[in-house]
N, C-alpha and C positions, 0 to 999 in steps of 0.2 A: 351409749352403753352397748355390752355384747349380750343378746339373749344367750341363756344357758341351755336352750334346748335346740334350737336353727342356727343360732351362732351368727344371726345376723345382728348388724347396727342398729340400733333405734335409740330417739328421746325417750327419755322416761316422763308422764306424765307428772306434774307437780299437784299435791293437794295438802290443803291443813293437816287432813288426814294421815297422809303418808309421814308427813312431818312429827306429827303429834305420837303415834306409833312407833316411828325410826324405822321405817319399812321401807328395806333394800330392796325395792323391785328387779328383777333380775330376767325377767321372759319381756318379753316384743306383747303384742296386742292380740295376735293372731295366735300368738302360743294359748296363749291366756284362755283362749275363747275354746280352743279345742284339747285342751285336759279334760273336758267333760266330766264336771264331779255330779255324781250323783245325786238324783230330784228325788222327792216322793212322786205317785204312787212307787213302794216298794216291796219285795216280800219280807213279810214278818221276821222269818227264819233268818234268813240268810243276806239281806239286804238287797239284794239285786234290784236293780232300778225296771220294771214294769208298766204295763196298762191297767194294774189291780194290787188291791191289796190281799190278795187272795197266796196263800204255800204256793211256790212254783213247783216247778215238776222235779227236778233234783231234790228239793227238802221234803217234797210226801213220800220221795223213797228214802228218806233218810227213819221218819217217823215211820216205816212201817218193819224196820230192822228192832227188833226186842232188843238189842245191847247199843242202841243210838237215841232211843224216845227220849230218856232222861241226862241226859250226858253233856248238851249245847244249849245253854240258853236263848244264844241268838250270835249271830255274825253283822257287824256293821263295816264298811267301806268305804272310804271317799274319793274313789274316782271308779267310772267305769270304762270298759278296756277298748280299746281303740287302736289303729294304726299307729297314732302319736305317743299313747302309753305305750305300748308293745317299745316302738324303738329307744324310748326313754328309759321301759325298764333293763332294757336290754345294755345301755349303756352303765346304766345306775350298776347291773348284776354282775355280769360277765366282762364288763371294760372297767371294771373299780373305776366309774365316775362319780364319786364318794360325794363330789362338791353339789352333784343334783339333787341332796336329799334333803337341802336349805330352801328350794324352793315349795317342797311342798309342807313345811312347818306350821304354817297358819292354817293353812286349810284342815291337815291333821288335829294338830290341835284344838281346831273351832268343831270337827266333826264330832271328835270324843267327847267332848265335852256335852256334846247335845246328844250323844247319844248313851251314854251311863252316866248313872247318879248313883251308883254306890259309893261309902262313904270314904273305904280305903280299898282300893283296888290293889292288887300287886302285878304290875305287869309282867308275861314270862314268853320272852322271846323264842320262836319257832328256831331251836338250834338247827347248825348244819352238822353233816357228820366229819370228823377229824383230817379225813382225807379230802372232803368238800371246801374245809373253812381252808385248809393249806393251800388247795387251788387256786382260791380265790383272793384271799388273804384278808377279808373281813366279813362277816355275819349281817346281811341289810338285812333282815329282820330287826338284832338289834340296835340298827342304827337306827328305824324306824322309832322303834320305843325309846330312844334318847330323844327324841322330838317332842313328846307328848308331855314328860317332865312328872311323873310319879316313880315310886317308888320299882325297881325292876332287880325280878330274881332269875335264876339260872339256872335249876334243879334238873331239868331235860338234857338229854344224852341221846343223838340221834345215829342207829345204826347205820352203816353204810353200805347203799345202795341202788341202781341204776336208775337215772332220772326220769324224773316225773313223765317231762315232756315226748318220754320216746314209748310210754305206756297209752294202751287203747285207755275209752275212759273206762270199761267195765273194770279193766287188773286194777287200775286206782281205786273203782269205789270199794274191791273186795282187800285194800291193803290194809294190812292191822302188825302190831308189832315194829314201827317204827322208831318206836321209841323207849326208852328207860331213864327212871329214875335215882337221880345220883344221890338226893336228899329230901328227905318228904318230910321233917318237922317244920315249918317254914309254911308251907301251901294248909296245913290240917286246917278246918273251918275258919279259908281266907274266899273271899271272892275272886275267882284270876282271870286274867282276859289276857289270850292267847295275843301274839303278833307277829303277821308275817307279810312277807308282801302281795301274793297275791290268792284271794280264793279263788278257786275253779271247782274243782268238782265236792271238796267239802273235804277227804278222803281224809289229808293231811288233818287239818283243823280236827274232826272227829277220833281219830286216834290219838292224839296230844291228848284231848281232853278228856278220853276214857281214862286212858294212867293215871292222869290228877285227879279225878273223880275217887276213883277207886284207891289212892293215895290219899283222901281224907279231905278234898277241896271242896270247900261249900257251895260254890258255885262255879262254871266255866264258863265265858263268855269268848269271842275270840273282836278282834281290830285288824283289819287288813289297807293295806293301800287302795287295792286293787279289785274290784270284784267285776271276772270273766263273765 
């Protein structure tokens, strides 16, 4: 077989297991091992894989903003970012390698699962903005939430403009207004757990979930691939 991330040849290992599941392995061994999905110790807040279970230093400044304290219930993630994610997501994002978001299915879905127990979640994908999705020509955010297999809404409207990556972190963490409301009967006292690919500085995830907050959402939680 071809791994889907080095693109090199390997055996696939056989097991009942593989069998019994119908699990199309699809990475080499050595891919495998360095996806790095995230362990415990982590922080509470925001998942970040840690030495403690102790707020890191991005979520105490998050809790000491008076329009952030109540707004994020929590951020969880399953992988953390590394050389190998960086060029995976980078194929995944900006090369529309659409076919790499099959191998992280199980993993997503076994994280989610352990990591909320609300009863009916409604997933709501981190949109891009009109001119972003045309660029690219698909939304991985919500390809991600097709993986997980709950119910997904689309109420968010994201204005457009200049990316993330070319802002220092302070401009990120003071961004607000990224977003608008296209429909807000649907989210009123629904649990929602945000989904994007990757957390970094919080800035995104914390503006999504003000608007639904403040649109009637009973609770926000967010799901990321990724956490920087």
């Amino acid at each position: 077989m071809i791994c889907l991330i080095c693109e090199g040849h390997f055996v696939s290992s056989f097991t009942w297991k593989s069998l019994l599941l119908l699990n199309d392995d699809r990475l080499c061994i050595a891919c495998k091992q360095h996806l790095g999905k995230i362990q415990r110790p982590i922080c509470p807040a925001c998942g970040r894989a840690q030495s403690n279970d102790q707020l890191c230093q991005d979520c105490s400044r998050w809790k000491e903003r008076p329009d952030s304290t109540t707004v994020l219930v929590k951020n969880r993630s399953v992988y953390a970012y590394s050389d190998l994610m960086k060029d995976v997501l980078s194929r995944f994002k900006f090369r529309g390698d659409t076919a790499l978001a099959e191998i992280f299915r199980q993993d997503v879905q076994a994280v989610f699962k352990r990591s909320f127990s609300m009863r009916e979640p409604v997933l709501i994908p981190i949109p891009l903005s009109k001119e972003r999705q045309k660029e690219r020509g698909f939304n991985q955010s919500l390809l991600i939430a097709s993986l997980i297999g709950q119910p997904i809404l689309q109420p968010l409207e994201k204005k457009h403009q200049s990316k993330q990556s070319k802002k220092k972190k302070k401009e990120r963490l003071d961004r607000k207004g990224m977003f608008q409301i296209k429909q807000s009967d649907a989210i009123v006292q629904r649990d929602i757990i945000l989904i994007d690919d990757i957390y970094t500085t919080g800035a995104t995830i914390y503006d999504a979930a003000r608007i639904l907050k403040e649109a009637g959402a009973k609770s926000v939680s967010s799901f990321t691939l990724i956490r920087s």
